[in-house]
C-alpha positions in Angstrom: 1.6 -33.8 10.4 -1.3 -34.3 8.7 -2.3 -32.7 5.5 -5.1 -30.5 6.7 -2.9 -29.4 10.1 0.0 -28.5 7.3 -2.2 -26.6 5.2 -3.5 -24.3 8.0 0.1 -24.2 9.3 1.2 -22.5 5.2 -1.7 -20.6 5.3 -1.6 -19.1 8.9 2.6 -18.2 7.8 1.6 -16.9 4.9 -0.7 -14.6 6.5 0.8 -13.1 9.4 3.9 -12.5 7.2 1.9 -9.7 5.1 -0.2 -8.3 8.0 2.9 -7.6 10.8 5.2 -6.5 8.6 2.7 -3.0 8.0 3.9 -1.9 11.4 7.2 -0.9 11.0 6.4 0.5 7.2 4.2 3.2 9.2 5.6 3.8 12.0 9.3 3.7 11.0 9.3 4.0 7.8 11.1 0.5 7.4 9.7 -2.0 4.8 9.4 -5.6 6.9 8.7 -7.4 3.4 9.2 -6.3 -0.5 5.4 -5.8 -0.2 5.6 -3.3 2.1 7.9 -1.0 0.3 4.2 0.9 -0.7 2.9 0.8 2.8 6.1 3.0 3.5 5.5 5.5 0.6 2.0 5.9 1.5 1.7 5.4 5.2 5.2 7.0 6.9 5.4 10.5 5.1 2.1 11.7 4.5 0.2 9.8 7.7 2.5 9.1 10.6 4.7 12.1 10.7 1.4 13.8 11.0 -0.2 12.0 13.5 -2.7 9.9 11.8 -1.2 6.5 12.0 -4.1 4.9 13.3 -6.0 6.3 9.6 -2.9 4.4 7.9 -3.0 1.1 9.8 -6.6 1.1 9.6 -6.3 1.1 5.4 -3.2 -1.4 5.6 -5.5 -3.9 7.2 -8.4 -3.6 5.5 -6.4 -4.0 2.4 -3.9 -7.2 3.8 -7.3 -9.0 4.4 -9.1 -9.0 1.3 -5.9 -9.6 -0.2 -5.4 -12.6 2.2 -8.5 -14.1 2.1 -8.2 -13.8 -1.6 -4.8 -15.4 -1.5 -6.1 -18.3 0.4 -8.9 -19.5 -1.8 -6.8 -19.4 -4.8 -3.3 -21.2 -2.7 -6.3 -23.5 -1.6 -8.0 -24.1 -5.1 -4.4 -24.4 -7.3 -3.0 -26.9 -5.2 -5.1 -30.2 -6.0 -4.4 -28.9 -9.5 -0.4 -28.3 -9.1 -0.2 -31.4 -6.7 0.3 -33.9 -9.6 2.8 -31.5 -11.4 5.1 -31.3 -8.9 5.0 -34.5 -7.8 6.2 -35.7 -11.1 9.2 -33.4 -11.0 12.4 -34.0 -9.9 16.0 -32.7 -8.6 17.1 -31.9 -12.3 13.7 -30.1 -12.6 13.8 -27.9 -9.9 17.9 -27.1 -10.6 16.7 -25.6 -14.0 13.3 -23.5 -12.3 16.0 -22.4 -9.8 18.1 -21.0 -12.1 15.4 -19.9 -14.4 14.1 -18.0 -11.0 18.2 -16.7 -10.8 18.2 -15.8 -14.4 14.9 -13.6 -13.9 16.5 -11.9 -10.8 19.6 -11.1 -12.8 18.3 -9.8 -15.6 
């Protein structure tokens, strides 16, 4: 795959991930994503129990798109800058950020 084709295919994952999961926050009160533990608090109790769903999908989307298009242009701008960094890492570098990461969830 080419490098623009790939790029498109990260982005487009990236974006569909934050956008569908909004669905089942509102209308089931079940978070698809960590993200859309808010969606749940703010769109299940106060909006679909009373019948204004549409009013709570209509600000989730709004919201998931400036925050995706925002998203993409700085995924798109940081990595020509990150490309060099983590091509000049290796197995023993990403152990350590792994368990950095682990350490971090731990704590």
């Amino acid at each position: 795959m080419d490098e623009y084709s790939a790029m498109a295919l990260i982005l487009g994952l990236a974006s569909v991930t934050t956008t569908s999961d909004t669905i089942p926050a509102v209308l089931f009160g079940i978070p698809g994503t960590v993200g859309a533990i808010i969606t749940v608090e703010d769109g299940y109790p106060p909006l679909a129990k009373r019948n204004l769903a549409a009013r709570a999908f209509g600000a989730a989307y709004s919201a998931s798109m400036l925050g995706g298009i925002f998203g993409a242009i700085v995924l798109l701008v940081s990595i020509p800058i990150m490309q060099p960094l983590m091509l000049m890492l290796k197995t023993p570098d990403f152990l350590v950020i792994s368990l950095f990461g682990f350490l971090f969830v731990s704590v």
